[in-house]
C-alpha positions as CSV (number, residue, x, y, z in Angstrom):
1,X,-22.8,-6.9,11.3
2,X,-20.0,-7.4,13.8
3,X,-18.2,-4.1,13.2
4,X,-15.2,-5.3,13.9
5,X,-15.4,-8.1,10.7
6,X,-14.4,-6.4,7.2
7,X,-18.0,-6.6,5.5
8,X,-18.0,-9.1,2.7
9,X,-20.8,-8.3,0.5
10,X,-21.6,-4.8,-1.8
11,X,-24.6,-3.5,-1.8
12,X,-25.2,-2.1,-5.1
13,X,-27.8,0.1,-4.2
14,X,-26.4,1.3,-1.5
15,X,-27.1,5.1,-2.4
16,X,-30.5,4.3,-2.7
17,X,-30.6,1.9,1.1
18,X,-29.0,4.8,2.3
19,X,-29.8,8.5,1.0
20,X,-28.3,10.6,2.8
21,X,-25.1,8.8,3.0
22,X,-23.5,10.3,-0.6
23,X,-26.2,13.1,-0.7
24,X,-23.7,15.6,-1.1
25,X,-21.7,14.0,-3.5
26,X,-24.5,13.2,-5.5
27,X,-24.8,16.8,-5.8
28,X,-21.7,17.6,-7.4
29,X,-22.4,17.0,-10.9
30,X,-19.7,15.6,-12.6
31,X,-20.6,12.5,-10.2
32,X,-24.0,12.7,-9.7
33,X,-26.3,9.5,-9.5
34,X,-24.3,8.1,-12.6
35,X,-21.2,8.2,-10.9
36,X,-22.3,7.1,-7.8
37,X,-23.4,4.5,-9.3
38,X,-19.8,3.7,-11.2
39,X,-18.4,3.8,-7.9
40,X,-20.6,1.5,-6.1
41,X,-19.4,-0.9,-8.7
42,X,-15.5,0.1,-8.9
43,X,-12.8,-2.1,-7.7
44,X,-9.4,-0.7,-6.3
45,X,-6.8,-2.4,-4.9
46,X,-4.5,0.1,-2.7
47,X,-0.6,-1.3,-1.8
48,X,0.6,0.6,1.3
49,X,-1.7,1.1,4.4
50,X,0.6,3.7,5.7
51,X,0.3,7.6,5.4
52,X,-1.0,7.7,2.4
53,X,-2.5,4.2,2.5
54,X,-5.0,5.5,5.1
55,X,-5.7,8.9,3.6
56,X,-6.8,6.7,0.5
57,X,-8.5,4.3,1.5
58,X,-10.3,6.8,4.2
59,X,-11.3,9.1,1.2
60,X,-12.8,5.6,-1.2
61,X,-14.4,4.2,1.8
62,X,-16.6,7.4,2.7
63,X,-17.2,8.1,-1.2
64,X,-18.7,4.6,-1.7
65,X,-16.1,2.6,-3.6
66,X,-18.0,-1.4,-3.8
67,X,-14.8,-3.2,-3.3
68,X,-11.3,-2.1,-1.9
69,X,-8.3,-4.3,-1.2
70,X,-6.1,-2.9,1.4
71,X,-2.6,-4.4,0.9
72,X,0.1,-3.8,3.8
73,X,3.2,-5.7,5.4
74,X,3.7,-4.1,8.2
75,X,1.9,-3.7,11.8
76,X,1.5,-0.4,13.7
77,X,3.7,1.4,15.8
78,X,4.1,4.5,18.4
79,X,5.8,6.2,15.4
80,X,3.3,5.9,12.7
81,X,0.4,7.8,14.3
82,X,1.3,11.4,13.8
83,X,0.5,10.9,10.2
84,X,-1.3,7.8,9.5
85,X,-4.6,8.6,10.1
86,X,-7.4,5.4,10.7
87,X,-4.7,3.7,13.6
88,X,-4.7,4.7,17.2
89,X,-2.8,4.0,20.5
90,X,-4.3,0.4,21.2
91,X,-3.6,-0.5,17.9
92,X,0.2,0.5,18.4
93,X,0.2,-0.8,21.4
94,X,-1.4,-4.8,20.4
95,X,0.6,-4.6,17.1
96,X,-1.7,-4.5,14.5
97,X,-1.3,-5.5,11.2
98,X,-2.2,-2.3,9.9
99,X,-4.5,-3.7,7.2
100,X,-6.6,-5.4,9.5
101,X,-6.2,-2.4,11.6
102,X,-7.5,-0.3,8.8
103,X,-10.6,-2.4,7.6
104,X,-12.0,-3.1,11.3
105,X,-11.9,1.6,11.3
106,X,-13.3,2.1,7.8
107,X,-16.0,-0.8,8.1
108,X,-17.4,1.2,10.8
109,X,-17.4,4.3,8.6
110,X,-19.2,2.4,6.1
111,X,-20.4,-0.8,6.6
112,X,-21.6,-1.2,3.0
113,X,-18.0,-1.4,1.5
114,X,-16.7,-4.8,0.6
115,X,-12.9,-4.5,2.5
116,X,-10.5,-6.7,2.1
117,X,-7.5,-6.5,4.3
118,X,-4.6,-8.4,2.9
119,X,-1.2,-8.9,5.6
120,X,1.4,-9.8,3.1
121,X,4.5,-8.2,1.2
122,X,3.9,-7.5,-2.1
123,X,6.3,-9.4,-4.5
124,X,6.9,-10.6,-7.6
125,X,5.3,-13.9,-6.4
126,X,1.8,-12.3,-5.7
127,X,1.9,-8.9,-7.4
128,X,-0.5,-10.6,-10.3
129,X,-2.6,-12.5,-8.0
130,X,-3.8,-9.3,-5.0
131,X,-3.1,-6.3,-8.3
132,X,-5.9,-8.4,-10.4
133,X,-9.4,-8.1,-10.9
134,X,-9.5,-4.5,-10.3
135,X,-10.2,-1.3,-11.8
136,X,-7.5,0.9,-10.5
137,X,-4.3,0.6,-8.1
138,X,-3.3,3.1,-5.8
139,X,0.6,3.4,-4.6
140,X,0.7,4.1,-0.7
141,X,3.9,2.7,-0.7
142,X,7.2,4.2,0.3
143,X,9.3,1.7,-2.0
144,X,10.7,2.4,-5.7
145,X,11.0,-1.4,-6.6
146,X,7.6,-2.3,-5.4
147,X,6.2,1.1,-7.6
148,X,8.3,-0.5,-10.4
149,X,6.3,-3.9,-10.2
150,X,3.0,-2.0,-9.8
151,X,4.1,0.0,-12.9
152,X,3.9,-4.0,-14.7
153,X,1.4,-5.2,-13.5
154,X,-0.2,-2.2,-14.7
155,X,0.8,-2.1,-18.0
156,X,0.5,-6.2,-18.3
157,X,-3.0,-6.2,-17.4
158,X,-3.9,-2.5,-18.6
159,X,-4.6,-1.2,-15.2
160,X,-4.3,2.2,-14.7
161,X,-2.8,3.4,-11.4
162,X,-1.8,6.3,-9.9
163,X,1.4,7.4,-8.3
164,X,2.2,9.3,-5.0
165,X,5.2,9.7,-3.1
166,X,5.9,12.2,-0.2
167,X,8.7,13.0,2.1
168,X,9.5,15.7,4.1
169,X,7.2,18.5,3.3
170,X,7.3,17.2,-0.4
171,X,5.1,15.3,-2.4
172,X,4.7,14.2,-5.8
173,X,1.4,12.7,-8.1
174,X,1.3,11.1,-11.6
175,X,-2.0,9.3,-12.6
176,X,-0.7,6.9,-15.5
177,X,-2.9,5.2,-18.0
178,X,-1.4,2.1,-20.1
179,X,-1.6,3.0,-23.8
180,X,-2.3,6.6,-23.1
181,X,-0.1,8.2,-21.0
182,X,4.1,7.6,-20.0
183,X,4.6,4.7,-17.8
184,X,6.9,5.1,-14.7
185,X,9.8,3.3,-16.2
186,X,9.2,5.8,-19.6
187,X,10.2,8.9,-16.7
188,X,12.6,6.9,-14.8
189,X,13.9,4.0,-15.9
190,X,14.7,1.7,-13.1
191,X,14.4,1.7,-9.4
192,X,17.2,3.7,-7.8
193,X,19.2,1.9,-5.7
194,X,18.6,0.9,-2.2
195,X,19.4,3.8,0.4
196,X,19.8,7.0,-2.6
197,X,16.7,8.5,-2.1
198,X,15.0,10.1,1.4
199,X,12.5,8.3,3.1
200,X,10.3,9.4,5.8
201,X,12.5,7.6,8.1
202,X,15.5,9.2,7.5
203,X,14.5,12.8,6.4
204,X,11.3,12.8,8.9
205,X,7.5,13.9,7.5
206,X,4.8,16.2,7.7
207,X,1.5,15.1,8.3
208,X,0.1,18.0,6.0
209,X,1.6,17.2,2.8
210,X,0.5,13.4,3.2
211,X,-3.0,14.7,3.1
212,X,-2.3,16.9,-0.1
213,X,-0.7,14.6,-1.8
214,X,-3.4,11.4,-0.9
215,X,-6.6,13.9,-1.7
216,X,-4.7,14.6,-5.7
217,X,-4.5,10.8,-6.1
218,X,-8.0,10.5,-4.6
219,X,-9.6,13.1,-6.8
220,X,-7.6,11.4,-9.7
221,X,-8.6,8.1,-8.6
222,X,-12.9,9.7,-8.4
223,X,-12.3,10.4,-12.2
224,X,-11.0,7.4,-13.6
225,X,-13.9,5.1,-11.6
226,X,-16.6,7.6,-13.3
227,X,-15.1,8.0,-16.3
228,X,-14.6,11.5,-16.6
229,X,-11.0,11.1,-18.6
230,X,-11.0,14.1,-19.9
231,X,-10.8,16.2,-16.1
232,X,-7.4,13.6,-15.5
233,X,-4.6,15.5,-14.5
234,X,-2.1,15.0,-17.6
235,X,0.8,16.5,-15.9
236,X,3.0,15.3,-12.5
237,X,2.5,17.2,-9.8
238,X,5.1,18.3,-7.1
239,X,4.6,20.6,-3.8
240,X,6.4,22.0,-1.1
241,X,4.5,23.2,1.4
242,X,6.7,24.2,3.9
243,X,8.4,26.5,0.9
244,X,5.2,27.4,-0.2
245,X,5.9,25.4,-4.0
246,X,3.9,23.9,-6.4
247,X,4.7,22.8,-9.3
248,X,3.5,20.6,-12.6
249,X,5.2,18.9,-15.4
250,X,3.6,18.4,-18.5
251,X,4.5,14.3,-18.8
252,X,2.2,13.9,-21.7
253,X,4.9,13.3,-24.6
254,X,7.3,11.6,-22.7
255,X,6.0,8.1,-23.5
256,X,9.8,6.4,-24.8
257,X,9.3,4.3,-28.0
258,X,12.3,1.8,-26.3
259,X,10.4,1.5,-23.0
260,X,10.6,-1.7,-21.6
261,X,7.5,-2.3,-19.9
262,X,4.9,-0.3,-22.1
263,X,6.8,-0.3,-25.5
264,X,9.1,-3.5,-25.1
265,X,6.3,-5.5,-23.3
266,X,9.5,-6.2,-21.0
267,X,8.4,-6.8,-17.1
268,X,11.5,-7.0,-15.3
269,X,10.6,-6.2,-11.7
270,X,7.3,-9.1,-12.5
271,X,9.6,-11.6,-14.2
272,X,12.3,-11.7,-11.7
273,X,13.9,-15.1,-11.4
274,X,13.0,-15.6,-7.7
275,X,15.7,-19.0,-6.3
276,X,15.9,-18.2,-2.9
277,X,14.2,-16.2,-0.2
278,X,13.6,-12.4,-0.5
279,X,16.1,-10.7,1.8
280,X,15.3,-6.6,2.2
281,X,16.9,-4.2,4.2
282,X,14.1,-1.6,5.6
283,X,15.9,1.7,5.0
284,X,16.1,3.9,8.0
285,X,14.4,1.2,10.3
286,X,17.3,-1.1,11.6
287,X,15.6,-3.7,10.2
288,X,15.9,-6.7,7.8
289,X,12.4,-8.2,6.0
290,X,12.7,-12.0,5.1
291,X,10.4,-13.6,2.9
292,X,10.7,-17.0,2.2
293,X,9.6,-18.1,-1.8
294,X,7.6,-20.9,-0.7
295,X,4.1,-19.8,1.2
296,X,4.2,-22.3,4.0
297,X,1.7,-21.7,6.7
298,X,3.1,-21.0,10.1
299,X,1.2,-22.0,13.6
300,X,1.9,-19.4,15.3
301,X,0.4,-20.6,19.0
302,X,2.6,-23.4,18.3
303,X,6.1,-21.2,17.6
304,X,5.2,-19.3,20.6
305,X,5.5,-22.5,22.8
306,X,8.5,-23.4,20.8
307,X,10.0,-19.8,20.9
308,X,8.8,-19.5,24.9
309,X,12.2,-20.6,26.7
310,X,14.2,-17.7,24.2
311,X,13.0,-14.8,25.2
312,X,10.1,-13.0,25.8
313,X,7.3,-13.6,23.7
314,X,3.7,-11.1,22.0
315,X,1.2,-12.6,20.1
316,X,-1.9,-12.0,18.4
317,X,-3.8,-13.7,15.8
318,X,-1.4,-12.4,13.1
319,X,1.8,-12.1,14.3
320,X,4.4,-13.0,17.0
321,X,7.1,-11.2,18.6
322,X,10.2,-12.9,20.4
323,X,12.5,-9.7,21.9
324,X,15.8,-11.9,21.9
325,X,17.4,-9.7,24.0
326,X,17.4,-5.5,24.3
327,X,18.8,-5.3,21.1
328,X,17.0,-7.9,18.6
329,X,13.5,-8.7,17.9
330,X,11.9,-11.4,15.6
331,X,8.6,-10.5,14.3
332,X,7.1,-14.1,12.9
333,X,4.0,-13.7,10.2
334,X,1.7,-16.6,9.5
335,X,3.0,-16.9,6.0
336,X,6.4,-17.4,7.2
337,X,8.0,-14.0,6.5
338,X,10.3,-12.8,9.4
339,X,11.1,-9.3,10.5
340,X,14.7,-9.1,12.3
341,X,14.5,-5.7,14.3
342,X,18.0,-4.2,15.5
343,X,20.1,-4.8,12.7
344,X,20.6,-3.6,8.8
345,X,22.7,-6.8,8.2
346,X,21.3,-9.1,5.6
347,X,23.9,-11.7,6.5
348,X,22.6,-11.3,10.5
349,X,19.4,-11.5,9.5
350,X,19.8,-14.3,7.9
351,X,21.3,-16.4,9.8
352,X,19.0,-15.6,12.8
353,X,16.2,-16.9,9.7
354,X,18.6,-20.3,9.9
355,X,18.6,-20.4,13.7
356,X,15.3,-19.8,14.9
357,X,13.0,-20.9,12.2
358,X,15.4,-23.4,10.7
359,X,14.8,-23.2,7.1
């Protein structure tokens, strides 16, 4: 196999092909062959091929998980390798798409994985379709709203999934269950609004506590697949590690009889009424994210010719970069989604949308 192709079959007997590969798992009992097994045959999808993203999927990969879809937006950059762990210099410097990124590095950790690397923004348009058909979701995102439309999807389809956030040198962990356990919108009910909370671009990151916080949700995750329920962690889980804190919350009665997603049957963030493009603004990045509602596939050798006489142009096979100017940079995806870089202005963005994609 061309180790730079995400492999596309499981090999169900891949501890037995390969001994010594999970040897030492298989020696922790509460896995054993059993669970390996189980795990061979486990589906996850993870959303967020970031910090935790890549602790994640680094950990499911080496343990054996059959089938992982690896669900990111975004390409890498200088800034992301201090704590996201599969990417590297060339990857920053070509532009990656860091799930592709991500799946050509774990394939070659093991090649008996079925990875599939998906470049898109997760939405209420596709959140069904890429969250379906497996066993588990894992959040590596660093977005409320898109944990909110996991959190129905989830409950919809009686997923489980497990939540991790981390800023700072804080993190947080809450495995939830649908019909067992409190739901995310039973703790919080509703997305805070855009630009309340910190973000690792605004209030900066430790690489340390991503790892602690990815391994919980991992170990969470390693339960769930072998179904050892009873070792789940009931509670949410918060550290400091810079303060030298940790902390847990017993969760396990807060289930709300009014909620809307897992009482109500309610999914708000799912069901939005979606009339025009998406417009987002990327907190702490200067930069605007505009996806249009209707998948239309973009050319992107052909834009490059068109987009040739603006301004200097990058490509690669999944992406293209025009640098307007010193200031502004479009980032063009194949599925028509735009990245305006050097401003926070939805109206700006837009209207560079109009200008230079004209639709």
């Amino acid at each position: 196999m061309n180790p730079s192709e995400p492999n596309n079959e499981v090999n169900a007997n891949s501890s037995v092909t390969s001994p010594e590969r999970y040897s030492r798992q298989l020696l922790f009992a509460p896995i054993g062959e059993q669970g390996q097994a189980k795990l061979i045959n486990s589906r996850v999808a993870i959303v967020g091929m970031g910090a935790l993203g890549t602790v994640l999927a680094n950990h499911l990969v080496r343990a054996g998980v059959g089938f992982i879809r690896l669900i990111d937006r975004d390409f890498v950059e200088a800034s992301n390798l201090q704590r996201q762990m599969l990417y590297d210099e060339a990857d920053a410097a070509a532009s990656k798409p860091k799930a592709m990124a991500a799946a050509i590095r774990l394939q070659q950790a093991n090649s008996l994985v079925h990875l599939e690397p998906v470049v898109s923004d997760l939405n209420a348009t596709n959140a069904e379709e890429l969250l379906s058909e497996v066993d588990l979701i894992l959040d590596g995102t660093d977005n409320f709203s898109v944990r909110f439309l996991i959190n129905d999807v989830s409950i919809k389809r009686g997923i489980p999934w497990i939540y991790g956030g981390a800023v700072s040198s804080r993190g947080v962990s809450l495995t939830i269950i649908p019909g067992v356990t409190p739901c995310l919108r039973c703790l919080f009910g509703q997305a805070p609004a855009q630009g309340t909370t910190e973000t690792c671009d605004t209030a900066g990151v430790i690489g340390p506590i991503i790892h602690t916080v990815a391994s919980h949700q991992s170990t969470e995750a390693f339960k769930l697949l072998v179904g050892a329920q009873e070792q789940l962690n009931r509670k949410m889980v918060h550290w400091d590690l810079w303060y030298n804190q940790h902390s847990s919350v017993d969760v396990s009665k807060a289930r709300k009889a009014d909620c809307p997603a897992c009482a109500l049957h309610q999914y708000d963030y799912l069901d939005q009424d979606i009339a025009e493009e998406t417009i987002q603004t990327l907190c702490g990045r200067n930069s605007v994210q505009i996806q249009p509602i209707l998948k239309t596939a973009f050319n992107l050798k052909e834009w490059a010719v068109k987009w040739e006489p603006l301004g200097r142009v990058e490509a690669n096979p999944f992406l293209l970069k025009l640098h307007l100017n010193e200031t502004i940079t479009l980032v063009l995806f194949p599925d028509g989604r735009l990245l305006v870089q050097g401003t926070d202005d939805p109206i700006t963005a837009k209207s560079m949308y109009s200008r230079y994609i004209g639709m």
